[in-house]
C-alpha positions as a LaTeX table, in Angstrom:
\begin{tabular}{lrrr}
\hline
Residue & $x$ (\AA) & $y$ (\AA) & $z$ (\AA) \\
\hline
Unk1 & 64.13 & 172.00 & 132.03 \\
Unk2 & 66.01 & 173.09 & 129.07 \\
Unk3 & 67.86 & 169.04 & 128.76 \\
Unk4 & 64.33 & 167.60 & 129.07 \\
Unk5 & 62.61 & 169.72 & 126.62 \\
Unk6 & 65.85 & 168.66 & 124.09 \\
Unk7 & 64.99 & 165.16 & 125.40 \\
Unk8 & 61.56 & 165.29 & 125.14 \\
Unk9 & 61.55 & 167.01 & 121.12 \\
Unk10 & 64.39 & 164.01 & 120.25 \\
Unk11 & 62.15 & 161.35 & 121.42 \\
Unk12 & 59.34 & 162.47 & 119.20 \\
Unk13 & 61.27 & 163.05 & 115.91 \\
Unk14 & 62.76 & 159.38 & 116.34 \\
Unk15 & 59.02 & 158.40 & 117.22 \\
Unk16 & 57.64 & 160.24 & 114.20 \\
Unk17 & 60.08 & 158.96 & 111.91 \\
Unk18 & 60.30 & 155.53 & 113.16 \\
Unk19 & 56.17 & 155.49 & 112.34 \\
Unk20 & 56.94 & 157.30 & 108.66 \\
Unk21 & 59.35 & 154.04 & 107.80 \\
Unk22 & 56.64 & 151.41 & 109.00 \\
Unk23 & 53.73 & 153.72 & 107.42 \\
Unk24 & 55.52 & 154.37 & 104.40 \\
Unk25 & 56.41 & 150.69 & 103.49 \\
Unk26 & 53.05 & 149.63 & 104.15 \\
Unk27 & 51.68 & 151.67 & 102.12 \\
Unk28 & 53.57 & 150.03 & 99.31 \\
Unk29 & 52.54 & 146.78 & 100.10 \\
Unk30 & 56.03 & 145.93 & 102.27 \\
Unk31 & 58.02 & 144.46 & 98.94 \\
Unk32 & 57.61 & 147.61 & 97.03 \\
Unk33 & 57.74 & 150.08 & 99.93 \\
Unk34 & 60.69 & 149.08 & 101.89 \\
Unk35 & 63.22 & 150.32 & 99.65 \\
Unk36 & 61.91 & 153.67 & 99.42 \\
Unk37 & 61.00 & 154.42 & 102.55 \\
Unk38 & 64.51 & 153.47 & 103.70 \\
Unk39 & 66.04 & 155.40 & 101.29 \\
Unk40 & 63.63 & 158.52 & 102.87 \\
Unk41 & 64.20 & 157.12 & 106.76 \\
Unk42 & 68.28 & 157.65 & 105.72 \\
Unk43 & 67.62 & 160.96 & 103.99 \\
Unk44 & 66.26 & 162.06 & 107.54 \\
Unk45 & 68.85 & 160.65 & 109.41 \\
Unk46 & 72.05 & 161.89 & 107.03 \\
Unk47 & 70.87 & 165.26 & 108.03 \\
Unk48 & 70.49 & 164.71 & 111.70 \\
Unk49 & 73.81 & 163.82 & 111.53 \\
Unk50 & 75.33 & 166.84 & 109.86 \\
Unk51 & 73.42 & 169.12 & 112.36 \\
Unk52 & 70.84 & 170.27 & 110.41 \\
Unk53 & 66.75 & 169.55 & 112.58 \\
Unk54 & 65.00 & 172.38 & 111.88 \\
Unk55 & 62.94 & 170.82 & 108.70 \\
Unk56 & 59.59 & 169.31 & 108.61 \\
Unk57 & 60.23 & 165.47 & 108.85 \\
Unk58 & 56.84 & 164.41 & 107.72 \\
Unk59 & 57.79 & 166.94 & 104.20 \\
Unk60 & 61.36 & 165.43 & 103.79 \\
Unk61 & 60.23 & 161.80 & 103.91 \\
Unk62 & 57.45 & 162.00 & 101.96 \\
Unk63 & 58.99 & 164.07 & 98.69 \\
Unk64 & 61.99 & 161.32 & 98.98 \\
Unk65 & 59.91 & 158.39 & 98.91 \\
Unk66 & 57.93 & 159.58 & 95.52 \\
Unk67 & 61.01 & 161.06 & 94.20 \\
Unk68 & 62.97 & 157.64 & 94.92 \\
Unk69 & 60.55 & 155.01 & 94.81 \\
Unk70 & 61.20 & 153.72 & 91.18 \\
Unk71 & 65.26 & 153.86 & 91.47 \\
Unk72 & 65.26 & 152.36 & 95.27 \\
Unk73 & 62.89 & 149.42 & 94.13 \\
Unk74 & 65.23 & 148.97 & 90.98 \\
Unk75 & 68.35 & 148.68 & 93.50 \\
Unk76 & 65.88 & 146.78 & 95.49 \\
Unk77 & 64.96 & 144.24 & 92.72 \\
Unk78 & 68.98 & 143.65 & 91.59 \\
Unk79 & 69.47 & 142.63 & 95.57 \\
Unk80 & 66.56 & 140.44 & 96.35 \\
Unk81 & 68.15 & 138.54 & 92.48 \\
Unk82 & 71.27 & 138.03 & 94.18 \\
Unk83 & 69.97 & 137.14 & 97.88 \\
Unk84 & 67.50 & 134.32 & 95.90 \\
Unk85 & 70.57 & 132.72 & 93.62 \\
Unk86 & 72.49 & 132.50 & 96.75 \\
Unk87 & 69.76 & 130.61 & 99.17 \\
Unk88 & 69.32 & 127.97 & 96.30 \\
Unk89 & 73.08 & 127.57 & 96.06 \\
Unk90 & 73.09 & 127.21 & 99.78 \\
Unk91 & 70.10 & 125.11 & 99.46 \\
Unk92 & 72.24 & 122.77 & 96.79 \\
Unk93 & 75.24 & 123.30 & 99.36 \\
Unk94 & 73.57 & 121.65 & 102.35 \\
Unk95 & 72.39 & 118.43 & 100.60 \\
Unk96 & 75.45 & 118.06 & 99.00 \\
Unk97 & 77.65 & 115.55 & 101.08 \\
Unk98 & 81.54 & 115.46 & 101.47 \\
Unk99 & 84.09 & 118.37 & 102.58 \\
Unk100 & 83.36 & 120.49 & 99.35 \\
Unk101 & 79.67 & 120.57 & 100.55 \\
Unk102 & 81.40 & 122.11 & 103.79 \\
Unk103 & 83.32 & 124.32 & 102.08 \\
Unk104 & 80.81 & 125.52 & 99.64 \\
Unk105 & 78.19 & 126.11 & 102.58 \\
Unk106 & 80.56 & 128.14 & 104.62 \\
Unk107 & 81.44 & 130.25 & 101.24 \\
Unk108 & 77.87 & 130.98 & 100.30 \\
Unk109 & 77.44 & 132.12 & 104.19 \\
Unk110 & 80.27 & 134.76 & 103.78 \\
Unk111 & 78.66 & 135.81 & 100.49 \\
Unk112 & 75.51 & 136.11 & 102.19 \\
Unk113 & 77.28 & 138.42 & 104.55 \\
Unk114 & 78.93 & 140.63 & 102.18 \\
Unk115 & 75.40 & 141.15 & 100.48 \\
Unk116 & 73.76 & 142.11 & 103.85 \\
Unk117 & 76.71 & 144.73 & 104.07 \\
Unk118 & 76.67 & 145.80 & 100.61 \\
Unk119 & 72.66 & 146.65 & 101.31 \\
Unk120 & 74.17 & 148.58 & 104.73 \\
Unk121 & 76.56 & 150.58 & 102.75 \\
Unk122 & 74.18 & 151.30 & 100.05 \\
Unk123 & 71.57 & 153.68 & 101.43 \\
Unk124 & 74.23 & 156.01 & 102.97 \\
Unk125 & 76.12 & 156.28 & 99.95 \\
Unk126 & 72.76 & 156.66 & 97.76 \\
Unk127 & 71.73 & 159.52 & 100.21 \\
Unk128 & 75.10 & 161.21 & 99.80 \\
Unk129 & 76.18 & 160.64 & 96.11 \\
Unk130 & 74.89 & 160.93 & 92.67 \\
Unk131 & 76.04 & 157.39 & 91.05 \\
Unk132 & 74.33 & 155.28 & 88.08 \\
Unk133 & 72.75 & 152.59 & 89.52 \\
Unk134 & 75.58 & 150.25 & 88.50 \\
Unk135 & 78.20 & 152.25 & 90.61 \\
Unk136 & 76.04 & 152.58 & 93.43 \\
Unk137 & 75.95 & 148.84 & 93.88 \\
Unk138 & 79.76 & 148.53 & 92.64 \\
Unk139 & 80.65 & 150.96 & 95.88 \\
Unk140 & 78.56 & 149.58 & 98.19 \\
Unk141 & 80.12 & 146.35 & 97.37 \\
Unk142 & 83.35 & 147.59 & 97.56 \\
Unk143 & 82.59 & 149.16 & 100.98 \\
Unk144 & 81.35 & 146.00 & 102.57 \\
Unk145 & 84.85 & 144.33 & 101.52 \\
Unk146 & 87.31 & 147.03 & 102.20 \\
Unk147 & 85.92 & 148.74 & 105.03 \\
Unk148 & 86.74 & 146.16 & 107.50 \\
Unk149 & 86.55 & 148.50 & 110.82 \\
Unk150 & 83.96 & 150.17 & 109.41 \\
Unk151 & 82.20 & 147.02 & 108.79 \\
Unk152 & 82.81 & 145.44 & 112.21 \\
Unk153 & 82.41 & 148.78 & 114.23 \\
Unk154 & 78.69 & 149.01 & 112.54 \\
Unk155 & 77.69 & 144.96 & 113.01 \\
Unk156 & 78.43 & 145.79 & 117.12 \\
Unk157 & 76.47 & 148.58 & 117.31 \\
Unk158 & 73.56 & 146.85 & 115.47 \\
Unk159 & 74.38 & 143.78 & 117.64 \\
Unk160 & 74.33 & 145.98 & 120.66 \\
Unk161 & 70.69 & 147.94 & 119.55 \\
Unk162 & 69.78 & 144.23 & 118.67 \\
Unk163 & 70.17 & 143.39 & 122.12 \\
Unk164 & 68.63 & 146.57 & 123.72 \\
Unk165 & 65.51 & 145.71 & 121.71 \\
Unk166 & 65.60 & 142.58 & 122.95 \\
Unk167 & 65.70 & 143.42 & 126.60 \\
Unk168 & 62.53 & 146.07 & 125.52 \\
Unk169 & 60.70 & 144.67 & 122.54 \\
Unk170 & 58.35 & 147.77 & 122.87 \\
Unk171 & 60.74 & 150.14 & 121.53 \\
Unk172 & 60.90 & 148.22 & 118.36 \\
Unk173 & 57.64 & 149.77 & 117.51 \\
Unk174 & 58.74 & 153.61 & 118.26 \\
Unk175 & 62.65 & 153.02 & 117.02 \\
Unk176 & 63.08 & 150.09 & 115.55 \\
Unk177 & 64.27 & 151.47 & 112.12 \\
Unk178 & 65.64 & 154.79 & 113.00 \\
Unk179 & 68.05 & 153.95 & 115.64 \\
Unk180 & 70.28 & 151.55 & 113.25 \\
Unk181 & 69.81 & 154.38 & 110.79 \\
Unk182 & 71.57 & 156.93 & 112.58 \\
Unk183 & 73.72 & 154.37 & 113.69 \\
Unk184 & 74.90 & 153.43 & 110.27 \\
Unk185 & 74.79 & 157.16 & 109.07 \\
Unk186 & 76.97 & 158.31 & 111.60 \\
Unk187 & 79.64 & 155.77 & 111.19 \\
Unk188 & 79.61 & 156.31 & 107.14 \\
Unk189 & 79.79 & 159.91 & 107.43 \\
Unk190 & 83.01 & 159.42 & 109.23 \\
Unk191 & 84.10 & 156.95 & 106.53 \\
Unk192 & 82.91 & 159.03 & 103.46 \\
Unk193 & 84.49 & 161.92 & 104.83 \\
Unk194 & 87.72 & 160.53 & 106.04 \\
Unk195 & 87.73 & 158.97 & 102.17 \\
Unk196 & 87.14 & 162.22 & 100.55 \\
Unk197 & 90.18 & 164.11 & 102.28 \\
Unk198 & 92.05 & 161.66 & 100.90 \\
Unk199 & 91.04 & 161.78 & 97.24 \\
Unk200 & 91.55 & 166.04 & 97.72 \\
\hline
\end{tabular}
């Protein structure tokens, strides 16, 4: 009884914050409300992940999303720059003929990549540290390069909840967002820790 009443309470605070992320960046019309309510749906998860559950999830997410909203959707604005200079030099790439056409599409591919990871490794470090905007980017970036296990150990597991949704699209709805969260926030804790014994 005791196992499926832990069960049972997990199941619900994934649910509840699962619906917070989807509410949350509705409510700012999707481009201005993803940012912040991921920054809120990490929050949540960061503290799972040290141990801490007794706090009100609802109260957590909703104080981080006003609190955050204008510095995630700067961070936000700076990536969505960078994703929309690479897809038109990809665009130029592919109608470009010759082996330097290959060459240049398969580069601008990788870079893709390393963005996709820098945005990975940027909400666990902006839940963790106190950066300028410039630095959080810079070590994200610097993550998504360096950290090669890292990297690799966190595109399985999303590859492996990828495929689990998949199989059972109907979870996507109830834990779509939070599962990759805790995911990614368990593996950076690791890192971020492992990194700051280091610089001791």
């Amino acid at each position: 009884m005791k196992a499926f009443q832990i069960a049972s309470e997990w199941i619900w605070r994934l649910m509840l914050t699962n619906f917070l992320w989807i509410g949350y960046t509705l409510i700012g019309i999707g481009v201005f409300g993803f940012m912040p309510a991921t920054v809120s749906l990490f929050t949540v998860t960061r503290r799972w992940i040290k141990g801490d559950t007794e706090f009100s999830v609802w109260q957590v997410f909703k104080e981080t999303y006003k609190k955050e909203w204008m510095n995630s959707n700067k961070a936000g604005l700076i990536f969505a720059l960078i994703a929309t200079f690479l897809f038109i030099d990809l665009r130029i790439a592919n109608y470009m003929q010759g082996l330097f056409s290959v060459f240049l599409y398969i580069f601008f591919v990788f870079l893709f990549f390393v963005l996709f990871m820098t945005v990975i490794f940027f909400f666990p470090l902006y839940v963790q540290y106190t950066f300028s905007m410039k630095e959080y980017i810079k070590q994200s970036f610097f993550h998504s390069i360096v950290s090669i296990k890292d990297t690799l150990v966190i595109i399985l597991g999303l590859l492996f909840i990828a495929y689990i949704f998949k199989q059972w699209p109907g979870l996507l709805l109830f834990m779509g967002g939070v599962i990759p969260s805790l995911w990614i926030s368990f593996i950076c804790k690791t890192r971020f820790k492992k990194l700051e014994e280091e610089n001791r």
